[in-house]
Biopython code that builds the backbone (N, CA, C, O; Angstrom):
import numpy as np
from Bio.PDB.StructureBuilder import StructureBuilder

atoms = [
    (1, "UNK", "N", (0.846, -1.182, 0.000)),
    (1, "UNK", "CA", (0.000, 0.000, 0.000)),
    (1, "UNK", "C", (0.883, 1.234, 0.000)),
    (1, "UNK", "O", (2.004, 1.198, 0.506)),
    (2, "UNK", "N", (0.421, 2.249, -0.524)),
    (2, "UNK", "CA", (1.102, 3.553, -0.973)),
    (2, "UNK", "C", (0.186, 4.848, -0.250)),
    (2, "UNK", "O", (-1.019, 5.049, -0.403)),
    (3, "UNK", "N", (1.141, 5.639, 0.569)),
    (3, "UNK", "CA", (0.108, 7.109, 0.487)),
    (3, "UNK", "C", (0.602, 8.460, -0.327)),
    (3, "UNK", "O", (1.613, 9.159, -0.405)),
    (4, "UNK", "N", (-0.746, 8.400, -0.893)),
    (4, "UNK", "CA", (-0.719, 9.700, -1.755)),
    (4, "UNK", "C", (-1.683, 10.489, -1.457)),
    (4, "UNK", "O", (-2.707, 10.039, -0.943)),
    (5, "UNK", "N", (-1.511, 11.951, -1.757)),
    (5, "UNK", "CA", (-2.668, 13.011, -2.157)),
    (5, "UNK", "C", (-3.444, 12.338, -2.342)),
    (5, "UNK", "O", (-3.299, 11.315, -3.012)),
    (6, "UNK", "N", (-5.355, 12.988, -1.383)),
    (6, "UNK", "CA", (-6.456, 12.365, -1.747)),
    (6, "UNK", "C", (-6.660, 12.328, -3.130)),
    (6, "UNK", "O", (-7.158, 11.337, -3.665)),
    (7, "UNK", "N", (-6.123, 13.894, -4.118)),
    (7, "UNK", "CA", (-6.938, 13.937, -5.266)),
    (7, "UNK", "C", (-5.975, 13.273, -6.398)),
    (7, "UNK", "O", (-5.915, 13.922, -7.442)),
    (8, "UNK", "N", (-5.436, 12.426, -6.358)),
    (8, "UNK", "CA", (-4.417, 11.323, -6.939)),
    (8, "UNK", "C", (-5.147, 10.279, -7.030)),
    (8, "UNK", "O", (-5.595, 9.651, -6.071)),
    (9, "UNK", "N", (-5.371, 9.938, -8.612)),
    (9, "UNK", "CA", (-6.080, 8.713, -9.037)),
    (9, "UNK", "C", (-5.531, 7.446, -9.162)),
    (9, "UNK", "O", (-4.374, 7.160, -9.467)),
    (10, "UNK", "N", (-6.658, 6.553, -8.844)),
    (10, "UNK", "CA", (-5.841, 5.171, -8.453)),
    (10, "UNK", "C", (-5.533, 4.926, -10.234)),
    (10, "UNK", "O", (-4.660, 4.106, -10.517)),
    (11, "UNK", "N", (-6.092, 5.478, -11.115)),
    (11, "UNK", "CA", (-5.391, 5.186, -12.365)),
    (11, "UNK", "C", (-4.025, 5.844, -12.906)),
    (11, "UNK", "O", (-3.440, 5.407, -13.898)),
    (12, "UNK", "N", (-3.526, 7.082, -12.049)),
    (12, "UNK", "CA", (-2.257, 7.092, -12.229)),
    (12, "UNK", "C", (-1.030, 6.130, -11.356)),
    (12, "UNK", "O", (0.156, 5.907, -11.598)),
    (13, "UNK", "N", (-1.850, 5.749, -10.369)),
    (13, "UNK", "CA", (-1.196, 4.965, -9.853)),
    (13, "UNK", "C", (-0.037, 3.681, -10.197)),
    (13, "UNK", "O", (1.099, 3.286, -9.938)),
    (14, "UNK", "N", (-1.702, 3.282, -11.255)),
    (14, "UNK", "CA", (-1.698, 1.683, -12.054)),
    (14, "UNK", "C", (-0.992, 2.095, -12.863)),
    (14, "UNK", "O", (-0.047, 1.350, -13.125)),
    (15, "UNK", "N", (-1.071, 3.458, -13.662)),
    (15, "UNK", "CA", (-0.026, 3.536, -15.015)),
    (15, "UNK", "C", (1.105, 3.703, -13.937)),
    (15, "UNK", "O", (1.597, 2.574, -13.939)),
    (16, "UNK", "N", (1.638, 4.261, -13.240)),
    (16, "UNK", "CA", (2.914, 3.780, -13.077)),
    (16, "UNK", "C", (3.594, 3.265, -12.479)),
    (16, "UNK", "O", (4.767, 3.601, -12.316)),
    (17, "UNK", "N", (2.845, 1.953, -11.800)),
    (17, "UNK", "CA", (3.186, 0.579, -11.314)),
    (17, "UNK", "C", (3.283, -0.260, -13.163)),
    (17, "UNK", "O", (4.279, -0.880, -13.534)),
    (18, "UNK", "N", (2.225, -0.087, -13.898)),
    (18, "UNK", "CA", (2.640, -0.580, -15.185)),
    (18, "UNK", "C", (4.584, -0.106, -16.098)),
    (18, "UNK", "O", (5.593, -0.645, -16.554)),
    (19, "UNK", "N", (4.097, 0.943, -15.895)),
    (19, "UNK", "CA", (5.168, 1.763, -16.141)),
    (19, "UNK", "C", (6.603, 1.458, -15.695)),
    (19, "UNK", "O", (7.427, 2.014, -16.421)),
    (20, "UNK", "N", (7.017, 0.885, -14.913)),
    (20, "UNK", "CA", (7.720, -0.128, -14.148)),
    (20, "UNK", "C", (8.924, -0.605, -14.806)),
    (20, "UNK", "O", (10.117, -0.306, -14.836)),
    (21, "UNK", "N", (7.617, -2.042, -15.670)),
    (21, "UNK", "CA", (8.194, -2.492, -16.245)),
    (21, "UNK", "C", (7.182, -3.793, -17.164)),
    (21, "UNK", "O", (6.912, -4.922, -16.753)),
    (22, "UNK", "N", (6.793, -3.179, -18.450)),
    (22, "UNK", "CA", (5.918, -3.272, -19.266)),
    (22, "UNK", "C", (5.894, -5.499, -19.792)),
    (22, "UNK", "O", (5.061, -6.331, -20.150)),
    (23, "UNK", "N", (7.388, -5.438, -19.486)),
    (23, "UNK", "CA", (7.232, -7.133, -19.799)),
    (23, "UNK", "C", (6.443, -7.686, -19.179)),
    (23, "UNK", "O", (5.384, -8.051, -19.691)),
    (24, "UNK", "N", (6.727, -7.890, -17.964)),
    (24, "UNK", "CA", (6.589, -8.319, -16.262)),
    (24, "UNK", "C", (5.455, -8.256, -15.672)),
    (24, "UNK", "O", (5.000, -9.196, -15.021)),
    (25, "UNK", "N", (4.712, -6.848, -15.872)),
    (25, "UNK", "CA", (3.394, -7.088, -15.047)),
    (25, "UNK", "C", (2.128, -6.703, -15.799)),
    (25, "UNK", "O", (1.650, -5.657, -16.239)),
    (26, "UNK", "N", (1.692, -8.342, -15.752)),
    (26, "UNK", "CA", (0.357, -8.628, -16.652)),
    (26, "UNK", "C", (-0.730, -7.820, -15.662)),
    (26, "UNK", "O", (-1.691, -7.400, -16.307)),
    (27, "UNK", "N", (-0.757, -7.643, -14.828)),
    (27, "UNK", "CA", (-2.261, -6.736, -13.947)),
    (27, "UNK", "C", (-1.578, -5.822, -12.318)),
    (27, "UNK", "O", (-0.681, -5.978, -11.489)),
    (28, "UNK", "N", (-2.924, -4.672, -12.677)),
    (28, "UNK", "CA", (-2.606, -3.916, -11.302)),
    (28, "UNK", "C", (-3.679, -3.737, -10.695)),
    (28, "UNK", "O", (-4.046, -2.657, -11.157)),
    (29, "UNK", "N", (-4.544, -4.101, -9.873)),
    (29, "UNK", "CA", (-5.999, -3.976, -9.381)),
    (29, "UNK", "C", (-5.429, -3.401, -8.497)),
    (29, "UNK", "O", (-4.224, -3.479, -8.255)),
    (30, "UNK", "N", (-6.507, -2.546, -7.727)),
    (30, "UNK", "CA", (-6.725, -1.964, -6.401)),
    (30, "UNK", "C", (-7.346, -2.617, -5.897)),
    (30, "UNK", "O", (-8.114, -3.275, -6.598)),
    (31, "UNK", "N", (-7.382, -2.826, -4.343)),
    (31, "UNK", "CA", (-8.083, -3.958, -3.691)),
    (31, "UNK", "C", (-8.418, -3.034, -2.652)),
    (31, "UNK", "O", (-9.434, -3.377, -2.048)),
    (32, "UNK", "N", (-7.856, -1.894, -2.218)),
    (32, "UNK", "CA", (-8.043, -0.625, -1.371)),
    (32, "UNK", "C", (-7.797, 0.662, -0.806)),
    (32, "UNK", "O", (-6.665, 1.022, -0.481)),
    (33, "UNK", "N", (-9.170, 1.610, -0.635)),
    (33, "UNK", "CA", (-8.574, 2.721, -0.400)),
    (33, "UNK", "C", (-8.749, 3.037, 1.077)),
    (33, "UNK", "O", (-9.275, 2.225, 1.837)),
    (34, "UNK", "N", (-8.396, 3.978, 1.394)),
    (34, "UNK", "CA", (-8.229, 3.846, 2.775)),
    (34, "UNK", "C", (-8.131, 5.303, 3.196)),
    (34, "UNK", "O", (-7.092, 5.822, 2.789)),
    (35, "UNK", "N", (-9.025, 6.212, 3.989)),
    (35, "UNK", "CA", (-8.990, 7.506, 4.337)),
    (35, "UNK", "C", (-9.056, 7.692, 5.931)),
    (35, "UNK", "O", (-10.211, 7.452, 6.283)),
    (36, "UNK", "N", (-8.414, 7.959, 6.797)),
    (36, "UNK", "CA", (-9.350, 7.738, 8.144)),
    (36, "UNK", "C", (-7.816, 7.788, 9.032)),
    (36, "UNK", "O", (-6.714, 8.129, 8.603)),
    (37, "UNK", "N", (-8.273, 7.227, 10.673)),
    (37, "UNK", "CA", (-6.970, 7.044, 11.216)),
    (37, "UNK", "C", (-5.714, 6.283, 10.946)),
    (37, "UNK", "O", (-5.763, 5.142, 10.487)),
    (38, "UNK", "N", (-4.530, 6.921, 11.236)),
    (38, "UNK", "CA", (-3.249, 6.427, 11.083)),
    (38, "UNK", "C", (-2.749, 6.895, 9.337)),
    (38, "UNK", "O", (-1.647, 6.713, 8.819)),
    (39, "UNK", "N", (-4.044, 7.567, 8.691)),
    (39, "UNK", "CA", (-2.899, 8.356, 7.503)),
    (39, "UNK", "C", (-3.360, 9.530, 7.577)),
    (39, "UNK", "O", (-4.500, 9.830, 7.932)),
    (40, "UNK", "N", (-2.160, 10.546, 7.117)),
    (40, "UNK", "CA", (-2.280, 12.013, 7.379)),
    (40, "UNK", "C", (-3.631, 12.731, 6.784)),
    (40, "UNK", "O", (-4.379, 12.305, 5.904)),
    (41, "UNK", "N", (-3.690, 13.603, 7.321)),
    (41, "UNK", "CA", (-5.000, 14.883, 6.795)),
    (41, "UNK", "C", (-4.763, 15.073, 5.273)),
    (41, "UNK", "O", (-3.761, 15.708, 4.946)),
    (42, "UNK", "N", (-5.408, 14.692, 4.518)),
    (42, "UNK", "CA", (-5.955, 15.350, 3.179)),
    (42, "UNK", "C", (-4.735, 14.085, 2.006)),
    (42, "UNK", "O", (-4.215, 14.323, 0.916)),
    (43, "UNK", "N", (-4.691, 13.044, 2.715)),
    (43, "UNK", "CA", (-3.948, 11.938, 2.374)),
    (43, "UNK", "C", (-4.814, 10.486, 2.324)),
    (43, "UNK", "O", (-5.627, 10.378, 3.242)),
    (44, "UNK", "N", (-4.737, 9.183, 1.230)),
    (44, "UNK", "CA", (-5.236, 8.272, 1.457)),
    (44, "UNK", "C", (-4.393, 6.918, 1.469)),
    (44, "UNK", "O", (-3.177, 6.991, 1.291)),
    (45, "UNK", "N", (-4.901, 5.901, 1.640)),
    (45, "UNK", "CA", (-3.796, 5.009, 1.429)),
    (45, "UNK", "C", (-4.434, 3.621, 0.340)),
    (45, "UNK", "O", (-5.484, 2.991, 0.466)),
    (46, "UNK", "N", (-3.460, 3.496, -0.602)),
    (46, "UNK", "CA", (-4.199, 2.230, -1.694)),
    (46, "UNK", "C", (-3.308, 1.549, -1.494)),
    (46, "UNK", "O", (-2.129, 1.802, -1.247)),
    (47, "UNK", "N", (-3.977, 0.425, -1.619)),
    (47, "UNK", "CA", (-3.613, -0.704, -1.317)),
    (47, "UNK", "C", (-3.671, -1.379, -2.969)),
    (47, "UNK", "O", (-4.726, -1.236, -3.588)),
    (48, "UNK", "N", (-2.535, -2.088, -3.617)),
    (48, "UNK", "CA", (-2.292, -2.631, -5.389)),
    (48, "UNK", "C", (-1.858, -3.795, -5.285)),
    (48, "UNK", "O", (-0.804, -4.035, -4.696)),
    (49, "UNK", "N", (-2.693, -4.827, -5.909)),
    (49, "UNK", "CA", (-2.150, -6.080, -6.088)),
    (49, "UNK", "C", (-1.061, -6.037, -7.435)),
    (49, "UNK", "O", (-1.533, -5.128, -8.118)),
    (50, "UNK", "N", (-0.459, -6.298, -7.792)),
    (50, "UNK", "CA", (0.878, -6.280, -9.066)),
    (50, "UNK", "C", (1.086, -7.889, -9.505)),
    (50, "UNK", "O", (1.898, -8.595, -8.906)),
    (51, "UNK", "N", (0.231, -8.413, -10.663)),
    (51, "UNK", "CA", (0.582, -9.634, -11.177)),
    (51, "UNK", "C", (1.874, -9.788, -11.434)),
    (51, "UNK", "O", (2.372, -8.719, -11.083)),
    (52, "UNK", "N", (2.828, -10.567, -11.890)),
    (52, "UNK", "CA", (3.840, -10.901, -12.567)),
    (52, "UNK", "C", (3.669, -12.217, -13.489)),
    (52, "UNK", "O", (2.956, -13.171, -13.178)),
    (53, "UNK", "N", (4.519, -12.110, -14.805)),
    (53, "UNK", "CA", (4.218, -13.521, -15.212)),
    (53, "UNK", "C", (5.197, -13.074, -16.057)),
    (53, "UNK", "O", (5.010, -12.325, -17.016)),
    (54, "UNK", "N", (6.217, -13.524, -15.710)),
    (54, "UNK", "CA", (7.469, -13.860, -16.999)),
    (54, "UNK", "C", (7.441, -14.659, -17.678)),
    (54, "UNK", "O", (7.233, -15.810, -17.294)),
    (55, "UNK", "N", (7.737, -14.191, -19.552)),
    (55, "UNK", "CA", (8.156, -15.531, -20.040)),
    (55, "UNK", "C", (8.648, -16.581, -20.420)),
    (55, "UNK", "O", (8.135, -17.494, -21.067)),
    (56, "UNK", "N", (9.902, -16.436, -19.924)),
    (56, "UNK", "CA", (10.934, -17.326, -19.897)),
    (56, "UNK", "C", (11.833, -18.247, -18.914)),
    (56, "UNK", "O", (12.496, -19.273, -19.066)),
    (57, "UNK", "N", (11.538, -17.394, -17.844)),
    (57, "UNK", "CA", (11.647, -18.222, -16.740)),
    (57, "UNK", "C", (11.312, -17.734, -15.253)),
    (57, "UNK", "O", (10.674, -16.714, -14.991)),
    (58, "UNK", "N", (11.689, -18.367, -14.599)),
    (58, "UNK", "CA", (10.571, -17.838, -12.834)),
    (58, "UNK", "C", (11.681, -16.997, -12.397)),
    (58, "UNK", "O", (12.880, -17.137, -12.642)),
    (59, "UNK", "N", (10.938, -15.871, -11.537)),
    (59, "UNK", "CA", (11.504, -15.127, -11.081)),
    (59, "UNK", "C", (12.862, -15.582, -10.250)),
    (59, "UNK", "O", (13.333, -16.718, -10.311)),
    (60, "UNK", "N", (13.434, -14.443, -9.423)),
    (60, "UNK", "CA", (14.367, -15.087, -7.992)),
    (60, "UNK", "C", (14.115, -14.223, -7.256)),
    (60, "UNK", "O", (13.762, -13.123, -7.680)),
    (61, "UNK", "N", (14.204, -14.432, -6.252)),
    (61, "UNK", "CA", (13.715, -13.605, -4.996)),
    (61, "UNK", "C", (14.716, -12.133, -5.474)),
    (61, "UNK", "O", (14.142, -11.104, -5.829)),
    (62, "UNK", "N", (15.886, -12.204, -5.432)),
    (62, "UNK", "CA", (16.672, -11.249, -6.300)),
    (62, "UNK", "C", (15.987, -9.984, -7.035)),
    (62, "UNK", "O", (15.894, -8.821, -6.642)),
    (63, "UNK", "N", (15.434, -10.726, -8.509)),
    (63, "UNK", "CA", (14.446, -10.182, -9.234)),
    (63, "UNK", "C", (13.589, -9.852, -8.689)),
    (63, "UNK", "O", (13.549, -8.636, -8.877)),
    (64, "UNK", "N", (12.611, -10.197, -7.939)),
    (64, "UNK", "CA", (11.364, -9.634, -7.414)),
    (64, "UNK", "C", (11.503, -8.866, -6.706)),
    (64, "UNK", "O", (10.742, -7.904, -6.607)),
    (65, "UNK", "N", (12.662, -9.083, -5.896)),
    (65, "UNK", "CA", (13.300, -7.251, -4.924)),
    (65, "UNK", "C", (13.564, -6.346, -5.718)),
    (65, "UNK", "O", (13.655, -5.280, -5.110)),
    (66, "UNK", "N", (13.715, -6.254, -6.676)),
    (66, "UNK", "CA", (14.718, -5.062, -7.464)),
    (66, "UNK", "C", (13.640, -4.644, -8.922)),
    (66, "UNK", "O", (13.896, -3.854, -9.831)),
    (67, "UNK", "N", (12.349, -5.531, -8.712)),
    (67, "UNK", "CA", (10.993, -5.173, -9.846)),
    (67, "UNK", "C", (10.052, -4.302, -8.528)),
    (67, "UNK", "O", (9.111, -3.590, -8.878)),
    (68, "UNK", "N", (10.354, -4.419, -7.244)),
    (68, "UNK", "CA", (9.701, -4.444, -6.421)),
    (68, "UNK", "C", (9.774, -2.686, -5.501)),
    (68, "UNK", "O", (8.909, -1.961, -5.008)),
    (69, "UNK", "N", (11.457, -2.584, -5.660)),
    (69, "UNK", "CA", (12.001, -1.198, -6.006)),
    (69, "UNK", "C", (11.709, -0.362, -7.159)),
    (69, "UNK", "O", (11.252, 0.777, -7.059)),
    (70, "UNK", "N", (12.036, -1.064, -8.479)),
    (70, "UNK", "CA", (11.813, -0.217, -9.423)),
    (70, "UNK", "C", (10.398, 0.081, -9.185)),
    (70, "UNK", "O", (9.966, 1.100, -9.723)),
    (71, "UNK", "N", (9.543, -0.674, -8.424)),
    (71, "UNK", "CA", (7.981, 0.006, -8.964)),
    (71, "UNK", "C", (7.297, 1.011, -7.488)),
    (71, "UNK", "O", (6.309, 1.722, -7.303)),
    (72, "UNK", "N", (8.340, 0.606, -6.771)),
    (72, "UNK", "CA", (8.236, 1.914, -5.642)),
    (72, "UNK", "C", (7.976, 3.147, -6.454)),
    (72, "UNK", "O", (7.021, 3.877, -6.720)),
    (73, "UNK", "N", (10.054, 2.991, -6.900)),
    (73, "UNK", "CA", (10.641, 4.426, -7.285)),
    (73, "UNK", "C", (9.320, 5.214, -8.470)),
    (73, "UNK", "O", (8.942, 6.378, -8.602)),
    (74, "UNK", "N", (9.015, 4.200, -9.009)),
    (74, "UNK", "CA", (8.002, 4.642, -10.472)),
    (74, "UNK", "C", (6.872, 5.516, -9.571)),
    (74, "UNK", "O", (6.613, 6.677, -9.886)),
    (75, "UNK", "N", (6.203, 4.836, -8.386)),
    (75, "UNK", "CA", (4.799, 5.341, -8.128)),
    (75, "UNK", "C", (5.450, 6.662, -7.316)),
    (75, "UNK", "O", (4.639, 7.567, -7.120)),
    (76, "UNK", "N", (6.639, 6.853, -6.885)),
    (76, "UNK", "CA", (7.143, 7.843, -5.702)),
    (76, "UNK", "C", (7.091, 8.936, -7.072)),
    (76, "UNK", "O", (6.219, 9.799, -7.174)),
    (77, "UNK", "N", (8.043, 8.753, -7.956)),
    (77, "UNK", "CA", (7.859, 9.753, -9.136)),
    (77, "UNK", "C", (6.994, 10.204, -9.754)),
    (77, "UNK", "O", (7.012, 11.422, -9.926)),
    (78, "UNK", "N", (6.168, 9.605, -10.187)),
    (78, "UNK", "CA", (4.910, 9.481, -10.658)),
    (78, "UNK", "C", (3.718, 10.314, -10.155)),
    (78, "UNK", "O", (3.186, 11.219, -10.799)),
    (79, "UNK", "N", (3.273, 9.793, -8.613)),
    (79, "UNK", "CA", (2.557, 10.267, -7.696)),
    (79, "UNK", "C", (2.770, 11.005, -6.518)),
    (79, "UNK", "O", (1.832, 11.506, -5.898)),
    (80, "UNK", "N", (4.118, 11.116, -6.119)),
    (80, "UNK", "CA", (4.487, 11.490, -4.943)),
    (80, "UNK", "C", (4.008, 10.427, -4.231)),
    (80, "UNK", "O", (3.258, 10.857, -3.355)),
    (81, "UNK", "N", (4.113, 8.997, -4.199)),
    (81, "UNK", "CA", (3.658, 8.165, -3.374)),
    (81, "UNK", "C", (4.660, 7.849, -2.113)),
    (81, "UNK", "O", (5.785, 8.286, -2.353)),
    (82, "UNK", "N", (4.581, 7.362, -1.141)),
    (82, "UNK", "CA", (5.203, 6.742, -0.255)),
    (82, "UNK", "C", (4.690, 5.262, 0.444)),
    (82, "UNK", "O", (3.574, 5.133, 0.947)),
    (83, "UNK", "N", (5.607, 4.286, 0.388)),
    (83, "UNK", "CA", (5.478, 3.179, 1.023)),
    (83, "UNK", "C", (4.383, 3.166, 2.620)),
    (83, "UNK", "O", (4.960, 3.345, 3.692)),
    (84, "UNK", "N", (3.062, 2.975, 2.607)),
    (84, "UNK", "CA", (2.656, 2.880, 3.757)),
    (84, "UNK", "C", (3.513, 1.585, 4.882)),
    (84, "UNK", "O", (3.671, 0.384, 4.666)),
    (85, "UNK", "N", (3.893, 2.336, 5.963)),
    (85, "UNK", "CA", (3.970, 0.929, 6.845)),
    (85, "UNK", "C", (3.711, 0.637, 8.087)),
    (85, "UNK", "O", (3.856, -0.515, 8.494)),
]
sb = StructureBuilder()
sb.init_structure("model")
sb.init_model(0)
sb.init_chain("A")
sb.init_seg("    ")
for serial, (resi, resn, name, xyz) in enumerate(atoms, 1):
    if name == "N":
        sb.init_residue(resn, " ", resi, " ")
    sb.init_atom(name, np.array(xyz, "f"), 0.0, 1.0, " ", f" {name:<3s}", serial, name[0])
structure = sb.get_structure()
């Protein structure tokens, strides 16, 4: 889950969790938003499922850390997002 500006759409979001890295991730659903205690005033928090499906061979834990960064850095740029934790 990520917090961003309330008026930040969960579809810029998805474009740039897609944005990422266009091989790699077949889907980005939102599963939740979240407004209320424990995130800041005029802030929400979404919650993104991120498919993967490579085609050539299975990930490594390696890879999935460093697809997992790149798609931080994408939504932090993107949205001004930050890692909820």
């Amino acid at each position: 889950a990520c917090v961003v500006a309330r008026d930040v759409t969960a579809a810029k979001l998805i474009k740039a969790v897609r944005d990422a890295d266009k091989n790699l991730i077949r889907a980005v659903d939102v599963f939740d938003i979240y407004e209320g205690s424990n995130v800041e005033a005029g802030k929400k928090s979404v919650a993104l499922s991120v498919t993967l499906q490579p085609t050539d061979k299975s990930l490594t834990d390696a890879e999935i850390d460093a697809l997992a960064a790149k798609i931080t850095a994408s939504v932090e740029k993107a949205a001004g997002a930050t890692l909820r934790g």
